[in-house]
C-alpha positions as CSV (number, residue, x, y, z in Angstrom):
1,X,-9.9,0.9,-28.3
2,X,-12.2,-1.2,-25.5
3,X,-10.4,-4.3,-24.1
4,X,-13.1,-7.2,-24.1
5,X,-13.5,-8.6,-20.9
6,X,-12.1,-12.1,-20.9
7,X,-9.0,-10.2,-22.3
8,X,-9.2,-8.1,-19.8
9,X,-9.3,-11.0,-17.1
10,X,-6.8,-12.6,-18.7
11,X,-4.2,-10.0,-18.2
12,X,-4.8,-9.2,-14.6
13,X,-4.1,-13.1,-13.8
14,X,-1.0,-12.7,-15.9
15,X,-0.4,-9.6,-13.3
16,X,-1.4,-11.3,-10.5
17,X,1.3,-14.4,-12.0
18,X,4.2,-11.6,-11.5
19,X,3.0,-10.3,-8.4
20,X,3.5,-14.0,-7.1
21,X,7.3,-14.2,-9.0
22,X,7.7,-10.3,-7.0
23,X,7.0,-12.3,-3.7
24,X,9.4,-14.6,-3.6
25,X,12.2,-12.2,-5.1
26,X,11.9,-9.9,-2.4
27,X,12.1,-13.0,0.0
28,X,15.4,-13.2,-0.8
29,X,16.5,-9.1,-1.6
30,X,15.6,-6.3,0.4
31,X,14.2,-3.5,-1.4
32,X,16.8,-1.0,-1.1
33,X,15.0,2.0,0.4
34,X,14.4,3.6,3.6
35,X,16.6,1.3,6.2
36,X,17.5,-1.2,3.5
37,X,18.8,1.3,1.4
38,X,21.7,0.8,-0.8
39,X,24.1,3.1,-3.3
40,X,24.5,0.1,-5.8
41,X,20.9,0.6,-7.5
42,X,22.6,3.1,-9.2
43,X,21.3,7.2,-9.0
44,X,19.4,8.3,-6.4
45,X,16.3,11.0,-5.3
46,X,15.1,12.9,-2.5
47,X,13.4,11.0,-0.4
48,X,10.4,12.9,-0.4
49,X,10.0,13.7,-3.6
50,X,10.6,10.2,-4.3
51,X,7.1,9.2,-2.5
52,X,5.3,12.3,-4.1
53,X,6.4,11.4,-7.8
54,X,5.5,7.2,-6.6
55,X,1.9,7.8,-5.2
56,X,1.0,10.6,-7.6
57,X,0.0,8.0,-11.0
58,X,-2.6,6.5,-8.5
59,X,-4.6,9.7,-7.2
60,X,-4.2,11.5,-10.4
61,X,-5.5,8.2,-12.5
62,X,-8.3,7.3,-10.1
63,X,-9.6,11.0,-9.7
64,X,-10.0,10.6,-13.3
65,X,-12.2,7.8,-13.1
66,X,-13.9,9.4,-10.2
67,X,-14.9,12.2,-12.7
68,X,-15.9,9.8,-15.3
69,X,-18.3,7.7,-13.3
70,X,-19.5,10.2,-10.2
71,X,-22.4,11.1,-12.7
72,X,-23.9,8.2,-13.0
73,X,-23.2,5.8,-10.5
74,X,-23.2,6.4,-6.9
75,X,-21.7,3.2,-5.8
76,X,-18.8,3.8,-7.9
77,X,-17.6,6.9,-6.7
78,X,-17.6,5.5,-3.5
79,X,-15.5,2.7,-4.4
80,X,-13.2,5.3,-6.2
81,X,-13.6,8.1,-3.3
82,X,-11.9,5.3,-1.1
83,X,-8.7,4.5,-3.1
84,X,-8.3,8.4,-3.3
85,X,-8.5,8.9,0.6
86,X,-5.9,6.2,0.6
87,X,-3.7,8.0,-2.0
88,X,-4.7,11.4,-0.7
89,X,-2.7,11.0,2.3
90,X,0.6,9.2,0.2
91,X,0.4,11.8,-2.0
92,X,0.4,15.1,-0.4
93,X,0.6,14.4,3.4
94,X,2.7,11.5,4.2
95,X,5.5,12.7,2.2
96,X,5.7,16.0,3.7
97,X,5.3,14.6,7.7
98,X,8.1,12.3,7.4
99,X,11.7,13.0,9.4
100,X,14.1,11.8,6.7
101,X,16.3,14.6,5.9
102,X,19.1,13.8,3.8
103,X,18.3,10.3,3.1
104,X,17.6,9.6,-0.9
105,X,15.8,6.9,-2.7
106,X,17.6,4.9,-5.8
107,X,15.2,5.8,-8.8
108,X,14.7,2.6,-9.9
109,X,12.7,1.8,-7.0
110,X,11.0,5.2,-7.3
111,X,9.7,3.8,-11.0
112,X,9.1,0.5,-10.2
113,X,6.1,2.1,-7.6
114,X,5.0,4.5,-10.6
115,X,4.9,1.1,-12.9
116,X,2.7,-0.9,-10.2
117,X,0.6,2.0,-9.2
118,X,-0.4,3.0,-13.1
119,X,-0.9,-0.3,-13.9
120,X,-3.0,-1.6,-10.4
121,X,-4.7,1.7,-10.8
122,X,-5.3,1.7,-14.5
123,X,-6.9,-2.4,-14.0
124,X,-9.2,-1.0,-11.2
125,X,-10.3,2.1,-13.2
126,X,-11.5,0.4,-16.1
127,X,-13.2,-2.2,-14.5
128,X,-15.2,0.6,-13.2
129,X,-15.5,2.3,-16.1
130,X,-16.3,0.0,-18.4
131,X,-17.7,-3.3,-16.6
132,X,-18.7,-2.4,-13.2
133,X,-23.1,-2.7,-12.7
134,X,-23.6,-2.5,-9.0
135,X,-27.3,-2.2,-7.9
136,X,-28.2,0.8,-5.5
137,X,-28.8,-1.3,-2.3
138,X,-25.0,-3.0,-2.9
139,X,-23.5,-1.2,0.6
140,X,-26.4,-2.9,2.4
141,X,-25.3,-6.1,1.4
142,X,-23.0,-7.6,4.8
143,X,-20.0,-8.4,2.8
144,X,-20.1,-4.3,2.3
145,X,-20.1,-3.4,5.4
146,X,-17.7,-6.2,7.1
147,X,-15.1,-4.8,4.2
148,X,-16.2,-1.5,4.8
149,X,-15.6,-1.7,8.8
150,X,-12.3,-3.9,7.8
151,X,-11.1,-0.9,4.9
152,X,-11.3,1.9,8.0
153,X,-10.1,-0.2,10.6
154,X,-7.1,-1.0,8.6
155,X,-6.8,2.7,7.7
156,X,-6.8,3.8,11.0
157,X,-4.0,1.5,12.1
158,X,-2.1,2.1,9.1
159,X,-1.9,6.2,9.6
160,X,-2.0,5.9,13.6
161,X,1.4,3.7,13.2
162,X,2.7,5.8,10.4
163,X,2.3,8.9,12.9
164,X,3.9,6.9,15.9
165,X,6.9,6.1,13.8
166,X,7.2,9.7,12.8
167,X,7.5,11.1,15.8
168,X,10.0,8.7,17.1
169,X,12.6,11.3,15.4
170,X,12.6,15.0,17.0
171,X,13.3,17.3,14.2
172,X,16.6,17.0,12.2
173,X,17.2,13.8,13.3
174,X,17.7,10.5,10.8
175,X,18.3,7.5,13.0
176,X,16.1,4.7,14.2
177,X,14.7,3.7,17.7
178,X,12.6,1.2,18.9
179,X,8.9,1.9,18.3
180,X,6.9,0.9,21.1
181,X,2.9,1.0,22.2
182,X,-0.2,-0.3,21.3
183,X,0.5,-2.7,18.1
184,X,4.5,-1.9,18.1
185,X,4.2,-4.2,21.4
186,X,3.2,-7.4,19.7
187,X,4.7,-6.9,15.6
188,X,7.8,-4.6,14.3
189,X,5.1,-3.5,11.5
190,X,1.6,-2.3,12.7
191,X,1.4,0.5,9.7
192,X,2.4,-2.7,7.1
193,X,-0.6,-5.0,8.5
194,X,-2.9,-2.2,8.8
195,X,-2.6,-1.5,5.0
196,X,-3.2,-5.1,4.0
197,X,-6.2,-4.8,6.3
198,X,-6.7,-1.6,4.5
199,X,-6.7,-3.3,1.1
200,X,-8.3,-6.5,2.5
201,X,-11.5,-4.9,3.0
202,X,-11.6,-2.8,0.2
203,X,-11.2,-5.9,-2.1
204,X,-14.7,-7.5,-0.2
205,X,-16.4,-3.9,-0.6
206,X,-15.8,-4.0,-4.0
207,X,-16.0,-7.3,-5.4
208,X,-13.9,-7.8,-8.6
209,X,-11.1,-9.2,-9.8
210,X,-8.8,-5.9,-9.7
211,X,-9.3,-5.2,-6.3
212,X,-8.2,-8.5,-5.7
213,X,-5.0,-8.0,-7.6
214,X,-4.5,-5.5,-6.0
215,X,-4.4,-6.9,-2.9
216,X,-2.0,-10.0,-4.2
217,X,0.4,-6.9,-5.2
218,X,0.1,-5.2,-1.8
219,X,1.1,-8.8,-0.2
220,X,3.7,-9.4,-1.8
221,X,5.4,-6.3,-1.1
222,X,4.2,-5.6,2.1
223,X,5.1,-9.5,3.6
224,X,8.7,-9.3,2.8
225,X,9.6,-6.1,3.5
226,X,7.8,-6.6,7.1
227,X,10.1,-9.7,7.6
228,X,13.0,-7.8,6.6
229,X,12.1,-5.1,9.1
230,X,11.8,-7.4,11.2
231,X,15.2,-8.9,11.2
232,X,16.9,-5.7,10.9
233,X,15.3,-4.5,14.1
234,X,16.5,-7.8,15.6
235,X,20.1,-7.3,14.4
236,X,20.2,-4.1,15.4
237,X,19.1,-3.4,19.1
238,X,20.4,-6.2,21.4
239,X,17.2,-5.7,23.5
240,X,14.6,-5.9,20.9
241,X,11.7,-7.2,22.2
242,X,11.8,-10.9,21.7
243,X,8.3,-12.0,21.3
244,X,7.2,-9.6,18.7
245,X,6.6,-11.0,15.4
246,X,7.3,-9.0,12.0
247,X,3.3,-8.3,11.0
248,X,0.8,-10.6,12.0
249,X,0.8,-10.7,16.3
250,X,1.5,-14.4,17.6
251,X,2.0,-15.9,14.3
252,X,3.9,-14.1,11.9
């Protein structure tokens, strides 16, 4: 059964309503994964298989659309070809680079991901789908191209910190040291600012509503878990650089 699209609306600003409730829960408790992670969220999983199973729901959802709509707009499976590079590289790279042996992920925070990616993914994939009419010239327009310059800049930043911080551990080793370099020397979270860049620009390339949620969602997880990164570097090396801020450089 076809949603109608002021029904459709509708319940992406009610998602967009939680995403803002999200935000200011996370203000106030850490996710508990990775540093912040806790035994009091009840069982746990293997790290890695933890961000395979997360990720997954988005690329296997928005190949599917890219299937569906690659016959008969071009435009389209562009706009879908992008969120899969994205997902490509959580899916079955990232997971397999990182150095966390032994460390485990509680599983409710495993299926809250697979919640918000099924549902962000499922918003975005019917929109295109069902309601999307973009005319052939549309990447010509400069809102296209300052989003698309803005989607790879972010994504650049985003893998090229994700790779520093990986090989800040040698092999078989767990702990955490002070990232430094390029980005690391002005914010604690280079690879958290270059995904909102990421998703920034891929909401201007594509124009609609669900991109735009999906942004809001990316915020408010991304903000809060940067500022708690941030402290937690600060708490935990005495010489912690003092002028670096948690995402944003100078302000934030």
């Amino acid at each position: 059964m076809n949603i109608s699209f002021s029904a459709y609306q509708f319940l992406i600003w009610i998602w967009m309503g939680l995403a803002l409730a999200v935000f200011f829960l996370l203000l106030r408790i850490n996710a508990p994964y990775g540093r912040h992670s806790s035994a009091k969220w009840g069982p746990t999983i293997d790290n890695h298989l933890a961000w395979l199973l997360m990720e997954l729901p988005a690329l296997v959802v928005m190949c599917f659309c890219f299937i569906r709509v690659i016959g008969y707009s071009t435009v389209i499976a562009v706009l879908t070809g992008l969120y899969c590079l994205h997902y490509i590289n959580r899916t079955v790279i990232f997971p397999f680079r990182i150095r966390t042996r032994g460390k485990r992920m509680p599983v409710v925070i495993m299926g809250s991901a697979v919640f918000f990616n099924l549902v962000n993914t499922f918003f975005l994939g019917y929109y295109f789908i069902h309601f999307a009419a973009y005319p052939d010239n549309y990447f010509q327009r400069p809102a296209s191209i300052a989003g698309g310059i803005l989607f790879f800049t972010g994504l650049c930043i985003n893998w090229w910190a994700d790779n520093r911080l990986i090989h800040l551990r040698m092999p078989g080793e767990t702990g955490y040291k002070i990232p430094t370099s390029g980005l690391f020397n002005f914010i604690s979270c280079p690879n958290m600012m270059g995904e909102l860049l990421e998703w920034t620009g891929y909401a201007i390339v594509c124009w609609n509503l669900p991109a735009l949620a999906f942004l809001v969602w990316t915020a408010a997880n991304l903000l809060p878990r940067a500022l708690a990164h941030h402290r937690w570097y600060q708490k935990e090396f005495r010489d912690y650089p003092s002028g670096r801020k948690a995402i944003i450089p100078y302000l934030l």
